[in-house]
LUMDOVEX-670465 format. One line per 2 residues: number of its first residue (from 1); their letters; for each residue x, y, z of N, C-alpha, C, O. Coordinates in nm, 2 decimals, padded with zeros to 4 digits. Atoms other than C-alpha are relative to their C-alpha. Example, Ala and Ser with C-alpha at 12.3 -4.5 7.8 and 13.67 -1.06 7.14 Angstrom:
1 = AS = 00.09 -00.12 00.00 01.23 -00.45 00.78 00.09 00.12 00.00 00.19 00.12 00.07; -00.09 -00.11 00.00 01.37 -00.11 00.71 -00.08 00.11 00.08 -00.03 00.22 00.09
END
This chain:
1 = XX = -00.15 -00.01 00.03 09.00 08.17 09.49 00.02 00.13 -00.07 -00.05 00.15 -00.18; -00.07 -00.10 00.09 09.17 08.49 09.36 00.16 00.01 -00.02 00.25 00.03 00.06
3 = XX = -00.13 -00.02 00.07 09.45 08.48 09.13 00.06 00.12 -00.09 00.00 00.15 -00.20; -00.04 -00.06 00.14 09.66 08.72 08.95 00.02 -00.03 -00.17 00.09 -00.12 -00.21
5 = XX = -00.02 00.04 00.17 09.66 08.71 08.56 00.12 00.07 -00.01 00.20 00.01 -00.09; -00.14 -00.03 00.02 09.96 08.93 08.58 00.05 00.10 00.11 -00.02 00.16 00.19
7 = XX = -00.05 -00.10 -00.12 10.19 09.13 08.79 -00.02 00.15 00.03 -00.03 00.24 -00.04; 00.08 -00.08 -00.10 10.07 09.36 09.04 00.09 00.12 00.04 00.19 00.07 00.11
9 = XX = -00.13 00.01 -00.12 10.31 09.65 09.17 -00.09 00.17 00.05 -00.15 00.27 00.00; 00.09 -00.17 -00.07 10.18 09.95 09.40 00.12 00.06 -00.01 00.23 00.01 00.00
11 = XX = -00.11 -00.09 00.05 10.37 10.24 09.31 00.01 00.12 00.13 00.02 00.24 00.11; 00.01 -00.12 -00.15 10.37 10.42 09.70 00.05 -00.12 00.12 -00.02 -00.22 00.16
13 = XX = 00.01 00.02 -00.14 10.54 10.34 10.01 -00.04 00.03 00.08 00.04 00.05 00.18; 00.06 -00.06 -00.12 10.29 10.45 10.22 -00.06 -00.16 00.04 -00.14 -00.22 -00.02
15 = XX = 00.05 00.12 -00.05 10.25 10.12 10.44 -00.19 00.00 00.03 -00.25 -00.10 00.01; 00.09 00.00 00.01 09.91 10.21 10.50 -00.07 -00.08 -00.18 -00.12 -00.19 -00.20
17 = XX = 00.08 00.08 00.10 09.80 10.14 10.14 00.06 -00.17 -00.04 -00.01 -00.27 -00.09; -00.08 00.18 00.03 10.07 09.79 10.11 -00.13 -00.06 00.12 -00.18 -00.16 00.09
19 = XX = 00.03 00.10 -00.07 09.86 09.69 10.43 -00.17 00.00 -00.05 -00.21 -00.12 -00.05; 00.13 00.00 00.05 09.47 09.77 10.29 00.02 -00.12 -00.13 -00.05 -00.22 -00.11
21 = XX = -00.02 00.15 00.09 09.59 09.52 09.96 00.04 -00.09 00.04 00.04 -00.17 -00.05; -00.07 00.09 -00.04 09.76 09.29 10.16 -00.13 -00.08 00.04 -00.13 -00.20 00.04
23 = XX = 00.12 00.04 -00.05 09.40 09.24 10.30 -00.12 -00.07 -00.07 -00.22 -00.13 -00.03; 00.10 00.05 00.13 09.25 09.17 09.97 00.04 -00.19 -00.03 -00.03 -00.28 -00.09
25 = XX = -00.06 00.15 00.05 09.49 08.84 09.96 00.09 -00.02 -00.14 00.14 -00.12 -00.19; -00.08 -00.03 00.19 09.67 09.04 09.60 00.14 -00.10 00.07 00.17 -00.15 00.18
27 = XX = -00.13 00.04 00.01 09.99 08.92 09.55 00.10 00.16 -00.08 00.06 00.18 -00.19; -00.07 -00.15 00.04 10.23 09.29 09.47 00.10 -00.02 00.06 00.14 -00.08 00.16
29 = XX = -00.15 -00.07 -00.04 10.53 09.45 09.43 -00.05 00.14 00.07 -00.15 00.21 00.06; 00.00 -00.19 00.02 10.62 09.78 09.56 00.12 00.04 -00.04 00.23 00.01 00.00
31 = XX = -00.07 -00.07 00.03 10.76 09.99 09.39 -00.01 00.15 00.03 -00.11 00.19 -00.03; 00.03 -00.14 -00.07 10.76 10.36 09.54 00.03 00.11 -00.14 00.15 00.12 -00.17
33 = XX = -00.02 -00.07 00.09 10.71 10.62 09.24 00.04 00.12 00.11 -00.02 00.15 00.22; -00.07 -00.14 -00.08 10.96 10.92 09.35 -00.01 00.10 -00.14 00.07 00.11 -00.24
35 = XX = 00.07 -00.17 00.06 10.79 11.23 09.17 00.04 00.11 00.06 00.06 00.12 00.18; 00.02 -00.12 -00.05 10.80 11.57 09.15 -00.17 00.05 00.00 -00.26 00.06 -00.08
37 = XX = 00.19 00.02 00.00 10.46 11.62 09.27 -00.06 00.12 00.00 -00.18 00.12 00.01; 00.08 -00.15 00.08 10.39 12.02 09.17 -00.09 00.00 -00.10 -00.03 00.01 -00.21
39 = XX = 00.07 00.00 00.10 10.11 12.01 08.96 -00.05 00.15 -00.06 -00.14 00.21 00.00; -00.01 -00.12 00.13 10.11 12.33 08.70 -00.19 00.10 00.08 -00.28 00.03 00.14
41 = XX = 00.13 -00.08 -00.07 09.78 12.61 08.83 -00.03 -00.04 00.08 00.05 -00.08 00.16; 00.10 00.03 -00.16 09.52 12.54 09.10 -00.07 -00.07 -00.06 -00.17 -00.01 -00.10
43 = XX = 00.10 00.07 00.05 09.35 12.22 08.97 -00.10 00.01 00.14 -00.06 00.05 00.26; 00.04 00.05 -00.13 09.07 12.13 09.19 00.03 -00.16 00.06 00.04 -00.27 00.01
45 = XX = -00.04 00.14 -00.11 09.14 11.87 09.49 00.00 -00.13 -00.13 00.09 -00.18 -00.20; 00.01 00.09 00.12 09.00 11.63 09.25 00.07 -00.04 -00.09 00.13 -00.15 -00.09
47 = XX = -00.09 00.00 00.13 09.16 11.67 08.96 00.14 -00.05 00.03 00.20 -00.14 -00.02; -00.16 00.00 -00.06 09.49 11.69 09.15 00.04 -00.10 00.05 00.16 -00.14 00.05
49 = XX = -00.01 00.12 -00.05 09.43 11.40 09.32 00.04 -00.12 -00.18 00.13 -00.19 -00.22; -00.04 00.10 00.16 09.39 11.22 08.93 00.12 00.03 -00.07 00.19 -00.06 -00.12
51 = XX = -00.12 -00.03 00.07 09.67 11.38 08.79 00.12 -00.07 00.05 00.20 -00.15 00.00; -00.17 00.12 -00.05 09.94 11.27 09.06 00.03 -00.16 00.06 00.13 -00.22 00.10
53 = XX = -00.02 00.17 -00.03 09.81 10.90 09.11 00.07 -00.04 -00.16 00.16 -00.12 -00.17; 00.02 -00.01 00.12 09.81 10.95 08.71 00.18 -00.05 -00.06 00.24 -00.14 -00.12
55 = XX = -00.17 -00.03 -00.02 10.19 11.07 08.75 00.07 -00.12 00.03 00.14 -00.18 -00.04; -00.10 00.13 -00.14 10.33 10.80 09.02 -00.05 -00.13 -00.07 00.02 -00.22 -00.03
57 = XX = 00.02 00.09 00.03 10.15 10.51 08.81 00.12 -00.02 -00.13 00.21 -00.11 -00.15; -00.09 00.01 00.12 10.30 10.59 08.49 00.14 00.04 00.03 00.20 00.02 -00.08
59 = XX = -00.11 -00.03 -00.05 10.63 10.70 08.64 00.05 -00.11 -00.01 00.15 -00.11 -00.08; 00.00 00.16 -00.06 10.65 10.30 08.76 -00.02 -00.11 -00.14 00.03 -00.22 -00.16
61 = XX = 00.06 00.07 00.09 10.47 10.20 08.43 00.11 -00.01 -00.14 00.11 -00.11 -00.22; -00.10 00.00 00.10 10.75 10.29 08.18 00.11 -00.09 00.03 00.20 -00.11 -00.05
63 = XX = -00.12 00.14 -00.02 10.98 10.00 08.33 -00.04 -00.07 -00.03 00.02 -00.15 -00.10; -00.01 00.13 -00.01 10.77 09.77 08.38 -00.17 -00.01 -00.06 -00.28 00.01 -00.01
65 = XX = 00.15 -00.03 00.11 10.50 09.76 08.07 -00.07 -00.12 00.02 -00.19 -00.12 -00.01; 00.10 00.13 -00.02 10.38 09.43 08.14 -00.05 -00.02 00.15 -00.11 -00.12 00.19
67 = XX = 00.09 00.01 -00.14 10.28 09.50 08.50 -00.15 00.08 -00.02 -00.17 00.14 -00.13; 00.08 -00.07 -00.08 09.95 09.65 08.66 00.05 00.07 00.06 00.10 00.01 00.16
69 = XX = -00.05 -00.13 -00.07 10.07 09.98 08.79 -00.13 00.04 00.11 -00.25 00.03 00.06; 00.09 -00.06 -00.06 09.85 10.12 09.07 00.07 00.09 00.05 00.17 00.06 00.11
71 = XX = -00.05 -00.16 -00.09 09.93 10.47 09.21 -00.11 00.09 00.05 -00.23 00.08 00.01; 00.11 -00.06 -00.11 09.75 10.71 09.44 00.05 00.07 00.08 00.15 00.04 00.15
73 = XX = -00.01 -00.07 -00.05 09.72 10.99 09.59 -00.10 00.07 00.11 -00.22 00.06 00.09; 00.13 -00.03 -00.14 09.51 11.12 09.91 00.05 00.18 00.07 00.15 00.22 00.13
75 = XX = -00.07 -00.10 -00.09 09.50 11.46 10.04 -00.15 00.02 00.10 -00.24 -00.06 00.12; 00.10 -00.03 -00.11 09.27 11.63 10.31 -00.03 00.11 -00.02 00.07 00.19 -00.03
77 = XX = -00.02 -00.16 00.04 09.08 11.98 10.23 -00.12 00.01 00.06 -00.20 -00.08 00.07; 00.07 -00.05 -00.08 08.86 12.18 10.44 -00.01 00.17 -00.03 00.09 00.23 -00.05
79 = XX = -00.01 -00.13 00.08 08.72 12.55 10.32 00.12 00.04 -00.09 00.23 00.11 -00.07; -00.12 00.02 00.09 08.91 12.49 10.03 00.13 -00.01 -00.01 00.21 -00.01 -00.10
81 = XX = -00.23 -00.02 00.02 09.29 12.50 10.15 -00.03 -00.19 00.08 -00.09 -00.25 00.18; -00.09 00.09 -00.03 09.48 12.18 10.12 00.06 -00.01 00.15 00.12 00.08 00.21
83 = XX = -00.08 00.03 -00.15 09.58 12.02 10.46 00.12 -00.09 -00.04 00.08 -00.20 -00.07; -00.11 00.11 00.04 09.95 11.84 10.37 00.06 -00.11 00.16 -00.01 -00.13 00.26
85 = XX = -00.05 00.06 -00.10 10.16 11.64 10.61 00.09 00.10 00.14 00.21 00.13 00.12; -00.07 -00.08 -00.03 10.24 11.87 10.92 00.14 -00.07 00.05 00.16 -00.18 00.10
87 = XX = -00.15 00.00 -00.09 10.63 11.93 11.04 -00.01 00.00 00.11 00.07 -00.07 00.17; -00.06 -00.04 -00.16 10.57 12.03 11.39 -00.07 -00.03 00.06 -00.17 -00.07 -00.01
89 = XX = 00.12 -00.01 -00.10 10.36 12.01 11.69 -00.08 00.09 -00.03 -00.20 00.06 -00.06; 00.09 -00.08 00.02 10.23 12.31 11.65 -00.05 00.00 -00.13 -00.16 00.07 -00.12
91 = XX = 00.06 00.00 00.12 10.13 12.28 11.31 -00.12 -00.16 -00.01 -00.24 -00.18 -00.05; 00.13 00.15 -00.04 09.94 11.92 11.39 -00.11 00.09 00.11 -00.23 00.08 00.10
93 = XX = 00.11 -00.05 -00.12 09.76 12.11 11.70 -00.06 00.10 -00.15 -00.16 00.07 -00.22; 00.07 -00.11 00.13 09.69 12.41 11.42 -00.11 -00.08 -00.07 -00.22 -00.03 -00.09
95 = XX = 00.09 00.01 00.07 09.54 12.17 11.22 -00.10 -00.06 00.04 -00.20 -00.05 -00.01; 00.12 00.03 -00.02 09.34 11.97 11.44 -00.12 00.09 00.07 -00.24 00.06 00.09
97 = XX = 00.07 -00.10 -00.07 09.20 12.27 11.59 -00.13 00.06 -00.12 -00.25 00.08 -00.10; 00.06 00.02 00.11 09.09 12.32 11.24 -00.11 -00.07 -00.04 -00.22 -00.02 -00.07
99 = XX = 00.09 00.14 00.01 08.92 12.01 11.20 -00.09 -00.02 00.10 -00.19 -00.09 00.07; 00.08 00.08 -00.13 08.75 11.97 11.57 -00.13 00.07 -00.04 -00.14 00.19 -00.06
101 = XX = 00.12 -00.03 -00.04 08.41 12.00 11.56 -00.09 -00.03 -00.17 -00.21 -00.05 -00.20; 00.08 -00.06 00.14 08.37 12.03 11.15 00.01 -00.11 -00.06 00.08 -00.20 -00.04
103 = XX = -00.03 00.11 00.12 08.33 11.81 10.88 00.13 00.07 -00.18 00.13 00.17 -00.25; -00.07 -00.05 00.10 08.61 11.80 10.61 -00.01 -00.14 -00.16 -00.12 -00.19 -00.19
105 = XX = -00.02 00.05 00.16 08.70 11.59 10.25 00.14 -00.07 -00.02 00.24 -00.02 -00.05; -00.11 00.09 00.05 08.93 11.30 10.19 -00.02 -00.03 -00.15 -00.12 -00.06 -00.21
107 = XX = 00.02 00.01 00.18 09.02 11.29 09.79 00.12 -00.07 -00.01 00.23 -00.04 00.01; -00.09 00.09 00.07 09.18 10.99 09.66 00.00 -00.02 -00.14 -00.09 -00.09 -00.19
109 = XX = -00.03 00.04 00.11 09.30 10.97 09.34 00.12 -00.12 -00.04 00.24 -00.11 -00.02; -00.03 00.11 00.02 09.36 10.63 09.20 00.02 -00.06 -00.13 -00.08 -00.06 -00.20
111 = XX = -00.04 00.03 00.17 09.53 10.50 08.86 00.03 -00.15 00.00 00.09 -00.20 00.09; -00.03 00.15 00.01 09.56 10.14 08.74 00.03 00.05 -00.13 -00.04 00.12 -00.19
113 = XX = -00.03 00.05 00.15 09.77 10.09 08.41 00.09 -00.10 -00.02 00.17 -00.16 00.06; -00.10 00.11 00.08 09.92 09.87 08.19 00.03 00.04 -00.11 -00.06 00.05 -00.19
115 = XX = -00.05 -00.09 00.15 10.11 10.02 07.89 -00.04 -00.18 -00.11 -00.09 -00.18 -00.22; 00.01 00.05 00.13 10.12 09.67 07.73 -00.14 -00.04 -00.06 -00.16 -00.06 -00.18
117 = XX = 00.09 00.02 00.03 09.76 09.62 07.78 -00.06 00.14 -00.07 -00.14 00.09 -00.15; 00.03 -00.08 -00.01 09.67 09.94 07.71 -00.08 00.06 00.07 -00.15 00.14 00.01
119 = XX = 00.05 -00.04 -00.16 09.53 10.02 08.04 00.00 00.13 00.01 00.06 00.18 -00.08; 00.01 -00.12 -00.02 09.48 10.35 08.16 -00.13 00.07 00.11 -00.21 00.15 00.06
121 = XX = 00.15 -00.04 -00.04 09.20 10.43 08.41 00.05 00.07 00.14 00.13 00.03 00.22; -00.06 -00.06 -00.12 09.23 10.68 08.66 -00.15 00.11 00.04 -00.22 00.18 -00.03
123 = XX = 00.14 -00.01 00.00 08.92 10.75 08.89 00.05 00.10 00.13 00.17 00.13 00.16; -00.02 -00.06 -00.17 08.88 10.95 09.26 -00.08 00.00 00.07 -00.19 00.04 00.02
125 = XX = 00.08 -00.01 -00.10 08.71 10.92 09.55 -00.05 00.12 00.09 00.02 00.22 00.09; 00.00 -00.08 -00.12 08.56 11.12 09.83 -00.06 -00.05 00.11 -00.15 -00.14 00.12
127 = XX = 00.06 00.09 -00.10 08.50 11.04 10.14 -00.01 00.13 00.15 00.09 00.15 00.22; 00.03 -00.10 -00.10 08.34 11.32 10.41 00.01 -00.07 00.15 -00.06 -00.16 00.19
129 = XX = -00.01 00.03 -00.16 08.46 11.31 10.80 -00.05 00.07 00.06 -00.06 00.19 00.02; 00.04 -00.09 -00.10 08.32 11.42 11.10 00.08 00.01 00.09 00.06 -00.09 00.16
131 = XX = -00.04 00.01 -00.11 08.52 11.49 11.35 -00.05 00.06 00.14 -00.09 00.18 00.13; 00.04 -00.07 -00.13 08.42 11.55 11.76 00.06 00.10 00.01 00.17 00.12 -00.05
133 = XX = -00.04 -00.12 -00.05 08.48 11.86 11.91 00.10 -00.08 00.07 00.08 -00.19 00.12; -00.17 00.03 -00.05 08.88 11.84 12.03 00.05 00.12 00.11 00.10 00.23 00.09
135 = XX = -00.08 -00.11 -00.11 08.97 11.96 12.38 00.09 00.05 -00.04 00.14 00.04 -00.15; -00.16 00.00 00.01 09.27 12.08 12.45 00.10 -00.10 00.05 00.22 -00.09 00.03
137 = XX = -00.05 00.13 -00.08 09.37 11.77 12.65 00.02 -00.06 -00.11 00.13 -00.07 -00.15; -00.04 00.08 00.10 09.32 11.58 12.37 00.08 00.03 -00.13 00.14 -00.06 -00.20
139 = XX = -00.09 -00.07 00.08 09.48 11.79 12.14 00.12 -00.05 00.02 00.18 -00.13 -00.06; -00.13 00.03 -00.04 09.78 11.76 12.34 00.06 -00.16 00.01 00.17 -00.21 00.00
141 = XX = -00.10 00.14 -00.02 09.80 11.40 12.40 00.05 -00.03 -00.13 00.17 -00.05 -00.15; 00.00 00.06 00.15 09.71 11.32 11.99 00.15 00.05 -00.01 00.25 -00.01 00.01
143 = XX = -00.18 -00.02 00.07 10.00 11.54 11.88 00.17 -00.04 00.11 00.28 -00.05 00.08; -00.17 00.07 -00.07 10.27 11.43 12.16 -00.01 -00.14 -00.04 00.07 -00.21 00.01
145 = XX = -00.06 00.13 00.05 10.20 11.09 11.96 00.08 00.02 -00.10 00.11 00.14 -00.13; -00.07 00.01 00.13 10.41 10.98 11.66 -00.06 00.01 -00.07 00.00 00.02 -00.18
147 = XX = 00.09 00.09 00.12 10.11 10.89 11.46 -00.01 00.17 -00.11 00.02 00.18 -00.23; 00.05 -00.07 00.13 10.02 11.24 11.31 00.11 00.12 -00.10 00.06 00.23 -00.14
149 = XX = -00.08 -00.02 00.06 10.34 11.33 11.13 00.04 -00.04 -00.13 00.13 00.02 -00.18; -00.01 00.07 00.15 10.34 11.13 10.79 -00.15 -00.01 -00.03 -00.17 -00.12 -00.09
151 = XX = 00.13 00.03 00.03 09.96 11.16 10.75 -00.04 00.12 -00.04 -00.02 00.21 00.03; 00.10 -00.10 00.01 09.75 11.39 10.54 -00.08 00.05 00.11 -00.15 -00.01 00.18
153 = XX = 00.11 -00.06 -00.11 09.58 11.62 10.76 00.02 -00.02 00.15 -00.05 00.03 00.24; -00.08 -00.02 -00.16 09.78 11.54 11.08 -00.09 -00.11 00.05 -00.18 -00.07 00.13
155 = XX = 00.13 00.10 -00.11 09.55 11.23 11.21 -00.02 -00.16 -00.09 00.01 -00.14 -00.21; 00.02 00.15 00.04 09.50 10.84 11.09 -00.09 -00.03 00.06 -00.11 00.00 00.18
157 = XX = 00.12 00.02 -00.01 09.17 10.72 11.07 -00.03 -00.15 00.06 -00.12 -00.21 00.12; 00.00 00.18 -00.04 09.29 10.36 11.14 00.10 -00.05 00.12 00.14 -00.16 00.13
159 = XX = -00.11 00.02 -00.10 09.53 10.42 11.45 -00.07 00.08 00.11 -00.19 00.10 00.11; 00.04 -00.04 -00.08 09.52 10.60 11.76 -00.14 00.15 -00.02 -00.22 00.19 00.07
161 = XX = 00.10 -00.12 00.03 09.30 10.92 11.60 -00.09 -00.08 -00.06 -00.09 -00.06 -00.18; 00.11 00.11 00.05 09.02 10.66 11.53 -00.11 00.11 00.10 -00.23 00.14 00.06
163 = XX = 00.09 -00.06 -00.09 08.87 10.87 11.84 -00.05 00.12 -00.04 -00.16 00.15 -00.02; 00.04 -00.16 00.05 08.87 11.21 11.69 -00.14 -00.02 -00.09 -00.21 00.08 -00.09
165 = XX = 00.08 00.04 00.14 08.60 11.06 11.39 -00.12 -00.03 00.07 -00.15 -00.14 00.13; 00.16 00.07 -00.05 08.25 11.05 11.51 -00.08 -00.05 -00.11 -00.17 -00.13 -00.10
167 = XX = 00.07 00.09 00.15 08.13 10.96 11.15 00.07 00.04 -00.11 00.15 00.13 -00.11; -00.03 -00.05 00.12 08.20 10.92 10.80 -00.10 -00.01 -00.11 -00.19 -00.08 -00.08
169 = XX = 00.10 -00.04 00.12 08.00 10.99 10.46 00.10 -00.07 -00.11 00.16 00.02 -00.17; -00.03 00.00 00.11 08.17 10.77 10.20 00.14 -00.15 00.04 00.16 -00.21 00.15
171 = XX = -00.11 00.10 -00.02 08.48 10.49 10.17 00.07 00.03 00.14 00.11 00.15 00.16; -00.11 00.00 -00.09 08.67 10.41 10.50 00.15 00.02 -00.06 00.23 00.10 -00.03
173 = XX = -00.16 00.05 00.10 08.98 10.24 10.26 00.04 00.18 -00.03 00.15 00.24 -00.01; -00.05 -00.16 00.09 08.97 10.62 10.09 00.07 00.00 00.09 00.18 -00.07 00.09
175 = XX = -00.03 -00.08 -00.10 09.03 10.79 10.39 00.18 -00.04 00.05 00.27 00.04 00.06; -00.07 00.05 -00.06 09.30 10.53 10.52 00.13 00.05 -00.12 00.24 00.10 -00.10
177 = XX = -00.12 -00.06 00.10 09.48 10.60 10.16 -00.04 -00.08 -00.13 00.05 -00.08 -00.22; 00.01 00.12 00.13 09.32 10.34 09.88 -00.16 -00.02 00.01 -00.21 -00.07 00.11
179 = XX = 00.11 00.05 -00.04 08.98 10.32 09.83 -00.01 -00.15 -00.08 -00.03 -00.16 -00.20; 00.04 00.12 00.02 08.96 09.93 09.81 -00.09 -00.02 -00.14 -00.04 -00.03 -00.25
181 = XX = 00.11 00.04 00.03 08.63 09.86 09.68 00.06 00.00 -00.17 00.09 -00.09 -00.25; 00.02 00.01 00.12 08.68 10.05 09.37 00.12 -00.02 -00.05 00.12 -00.01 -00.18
183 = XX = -00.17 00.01 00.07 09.08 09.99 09.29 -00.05 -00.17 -00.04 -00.02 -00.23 -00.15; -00.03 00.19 00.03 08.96 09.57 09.32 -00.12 00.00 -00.13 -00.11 -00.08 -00.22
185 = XX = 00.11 -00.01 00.12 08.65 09.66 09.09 00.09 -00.04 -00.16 00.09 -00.15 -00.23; -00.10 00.00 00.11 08.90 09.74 08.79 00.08 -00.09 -00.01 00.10 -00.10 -00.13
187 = XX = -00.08 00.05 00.02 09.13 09.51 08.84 -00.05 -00.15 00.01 00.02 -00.25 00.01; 00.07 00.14 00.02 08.86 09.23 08.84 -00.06 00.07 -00.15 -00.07 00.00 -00.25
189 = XX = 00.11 -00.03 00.17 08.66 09.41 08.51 00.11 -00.04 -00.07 00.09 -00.11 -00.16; -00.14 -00.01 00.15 09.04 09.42 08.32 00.01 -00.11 00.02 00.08 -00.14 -00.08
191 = XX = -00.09 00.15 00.02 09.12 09.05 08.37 00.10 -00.02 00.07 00.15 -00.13 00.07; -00.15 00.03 -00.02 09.43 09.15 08.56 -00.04 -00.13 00.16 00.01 -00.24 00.16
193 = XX = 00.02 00.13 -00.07 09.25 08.95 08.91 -00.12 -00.10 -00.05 -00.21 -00.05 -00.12; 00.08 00.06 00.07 09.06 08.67 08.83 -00.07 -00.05 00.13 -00.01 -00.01 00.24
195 = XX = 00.05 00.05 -00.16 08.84 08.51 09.13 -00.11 -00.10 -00.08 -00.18 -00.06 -00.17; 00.04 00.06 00.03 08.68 08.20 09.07 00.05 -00.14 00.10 00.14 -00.15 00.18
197 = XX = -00.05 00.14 -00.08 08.68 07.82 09.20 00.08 -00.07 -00.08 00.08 -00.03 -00.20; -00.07 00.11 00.06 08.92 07.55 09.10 -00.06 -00.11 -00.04 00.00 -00.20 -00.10
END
């Protein structure tokens, strides 16, 4: 059995991560933290990743001091430049063209707090992809879908670009947008899920 000890609320509408906890059996809110998400110099990936789950938890967390805040952030980086969400066709072909053949770097940064608990833990992932070498056929089909327009890095790891991925080095969940494993870690060490028999 797993129960909440107290209220749960994911601070991101990205249905991707609502459907990765929905899988755990939590019980959550969402609440969508709307940030300004410029982070001040050139942190590395990393960092940047911790800073703006950091941001979007506590953003969420100042209303509602007696919840578990989780927030999170995921980007995609390959010889060091940031891959964001492309606009266009040609900017999805650009980047998978990028991507075919090479291995790149999924970085999720993940924050759990609780102001009343005084909670605060904010960790990150990595998680290394391989992707196959990408005709141009396939190029063309991927991006005439819908799928790689709201996704880091132009591609979904858990939808129709499942094909592009010949391996990975590290969390699937990351990649998708949440690395699971270690967000339910914390939130079983803190007390907030409890899992036990009746």
């Amino acid at each position: 059995m797993k129960i909440n000890t107290r209220t749960i609320i994911l601070a991101s509408k990205s249905p991707r991560r609502k459907s990765l906890l929905e899988q755990t059996g939590l019980r959550f809110e969402i609440i969508p933290a709307e940030i300004d998400e410029t982070v001040p110099g050139a942190p590395a990936p990393e960092e940047m990743v911790k800073k703006l789950s950091c941001m979007k938890a506590h953003h969420i967390a100042q209303d509602y001091p007696d919840a578990a805040v989780i927030g999170a952030d995921t980007i995609v980086t390959i010889d060091k430049e940031i891959l964001g969400k492309p606009c266009s066709r040609r900017q999805a072909s650009d980047m998978l063209n990028m991507l075919s053949g090479r291995c790149h770097t999924v970085f999720t940064g993940y924050t759990v707090c609780c102001l009343k608990k005084g909670l605060n833990i904010t960790e990150a992932a990595a998680t290394q992809v391989f992707f196959k070498k990408i005709s141009s056929a396939e190029n063309v089909f991927y991006t005439n879908t819908d799928e790689p327009y709201d996704k880091a890095g132009g591609y979904a790891i858990q939808g129709i670009g499942s094909f592009l991925v010949k391996k990975i080095n590290g969390s699937y969940s990351n990649v998708v947008g949440l690395p699971v494993c270690e967000t339910m870690e914390i939130l079983i060490k803190e007390n907030i899920v409890a899992i036990g028999e009746t």
